[in-house]
N, C-alpha and C positions, 0 to 999 in steps of 0.2 A: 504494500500500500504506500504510496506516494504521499510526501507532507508536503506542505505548503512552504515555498522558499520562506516567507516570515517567520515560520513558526523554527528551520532548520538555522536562518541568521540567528535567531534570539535565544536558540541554545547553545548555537558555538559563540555568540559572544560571552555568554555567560558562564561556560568552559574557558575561557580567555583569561574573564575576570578571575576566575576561582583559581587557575594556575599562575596568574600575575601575582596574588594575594598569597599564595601560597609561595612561594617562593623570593618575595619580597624579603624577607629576615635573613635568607642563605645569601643575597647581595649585598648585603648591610656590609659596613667595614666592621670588624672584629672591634674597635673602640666603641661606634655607634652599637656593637651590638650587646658591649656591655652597660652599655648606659654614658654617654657622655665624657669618658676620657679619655676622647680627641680632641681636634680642632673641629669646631661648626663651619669655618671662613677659614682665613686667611690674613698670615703679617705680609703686607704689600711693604715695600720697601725699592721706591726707585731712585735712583742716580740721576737727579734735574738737572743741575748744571755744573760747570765747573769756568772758576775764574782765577784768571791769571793776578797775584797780588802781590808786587814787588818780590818779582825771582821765588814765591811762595804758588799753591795752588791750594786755592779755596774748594771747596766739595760742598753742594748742596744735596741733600736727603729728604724725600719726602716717603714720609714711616704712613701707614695707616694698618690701626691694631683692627682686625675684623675677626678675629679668634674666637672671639666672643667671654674673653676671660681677661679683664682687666690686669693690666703688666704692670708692674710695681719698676722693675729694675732691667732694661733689656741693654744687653751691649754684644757685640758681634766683633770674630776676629777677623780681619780684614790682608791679606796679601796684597801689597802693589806692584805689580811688574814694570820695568823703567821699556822708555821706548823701544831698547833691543830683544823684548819679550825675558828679560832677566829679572829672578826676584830681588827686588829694589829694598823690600821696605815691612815689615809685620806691623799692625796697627788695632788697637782696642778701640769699635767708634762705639761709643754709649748714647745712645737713645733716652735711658732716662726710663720715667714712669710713662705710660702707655693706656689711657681707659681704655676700654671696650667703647669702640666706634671711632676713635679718634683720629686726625690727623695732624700729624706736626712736621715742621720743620726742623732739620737739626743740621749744621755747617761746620766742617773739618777743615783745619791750615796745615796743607803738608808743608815739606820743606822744599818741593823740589816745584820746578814749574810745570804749569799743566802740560805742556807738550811732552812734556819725559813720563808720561805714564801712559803704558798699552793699555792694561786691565786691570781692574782689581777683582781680586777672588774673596766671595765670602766665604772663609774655610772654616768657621766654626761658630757655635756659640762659646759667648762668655760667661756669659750669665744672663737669667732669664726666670723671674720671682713672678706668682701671681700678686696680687695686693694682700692675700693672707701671709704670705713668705714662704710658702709653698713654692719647691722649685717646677719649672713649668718642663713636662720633658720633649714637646713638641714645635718649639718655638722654630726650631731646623725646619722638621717635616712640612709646615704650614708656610714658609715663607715662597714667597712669588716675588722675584727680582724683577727688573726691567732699569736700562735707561734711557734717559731725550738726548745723549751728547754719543762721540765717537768712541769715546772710551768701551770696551766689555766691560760687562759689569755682573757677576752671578753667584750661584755656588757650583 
C-alpha cells in the first residue's frame, strides 16, 4: 500500500530530528560536555599597528576577552624575529585585567625599529588568572590572533 508523499516527508523529517537530537551530546566538545570548563568564545588579540619612535618600535594590541570568564591577570610570551627571520628578542606583553566582553588597548616600546622585525610568535602563556585567582588553563586554546600591518603575527 502506497503512502502519501506528506505523510512519508513528515516521518523522515522526524527521523532526522530524532537522530540530530540524539547524537547532539557525542559532538559536544568533551569541556562543553562536562559542563562549562572550556572557552564559550574566544581571546581575540590582534597586532593594529606598529610605529616607528625614535630608533624605538611602538606595538599597538587590541585584546578583546570573549571567553566568557572574566581575566584578572593575562600576559603572553612573545618571540621577535629581527628582519633576517632571526630570533631577535623574548618578550613578556601583559595585558593586565580583562572583563568578560571587553576591549582594550594595550602599547609595547621595543628597542629596535619597526622595520627590523619579520614576526613575532606568540609562544606561550605567562600567566592567565580568572578574577577569582583561579588559574585559567585555556587562555592558549581560545586565543585567535590576527594582524592590520606586515609584520606575522600568531602562535
Amino acid at each position: 500500500m502506497a503512502r502519501p508523499l506528506s505523510d512519508i516527508a513528515g516521518r523522515t523529517a522526524s527521523l532526522a530530528a530524532t537522530a540530530a537530537l540524539c547524537a547532539a551530546p557525542l559532538l559536544s566538545t568533551p569541556a562543553q560536555a562536562e559542563g562549562s570548563d572550556g572557552p564559550t568564545g574566544s581571546f581575540a588579540l590582534e597586532l593594529n599597528n606598529l610605529e616607528d619612535i625614535d630608533g624605538a618600535c611602538r606595538l599597538s594590541f587590541v585584546a578583546n576577552n570573549r571567553t566568557g570568564v572574566a581575566l584578572e591577570q593575562t600576559s603572553y610570551e612573545v618571540v621577535v624575529f629581527d628582519d633576517a627571520g632571526a630570533v631577535a628578542q623574548r618578550l613578556i606583553l601583559e595585558f593586565g585585567r580583562l572583563p568578560e566582553d571587553k576591549t582594550k588597548v594595550v602599547q609595547f616600546l621595543l628597542d629596535r625599529g619597526c622595520d627590523r622585525i619579520s614576526r613575532l610568535l606568540l609562544n606561550d602563556v605567562e600567566e592567565c588568572t580568572a578574577s577569582d585567582g583561579a588559574a585559567v588553563p585555556y587562555c592558549l586554546d581560545a586565543l585567535d590572533t590576527s594582524a592590520r600591518v606586515d609584520v606575522m603575527f600568531g602562535a
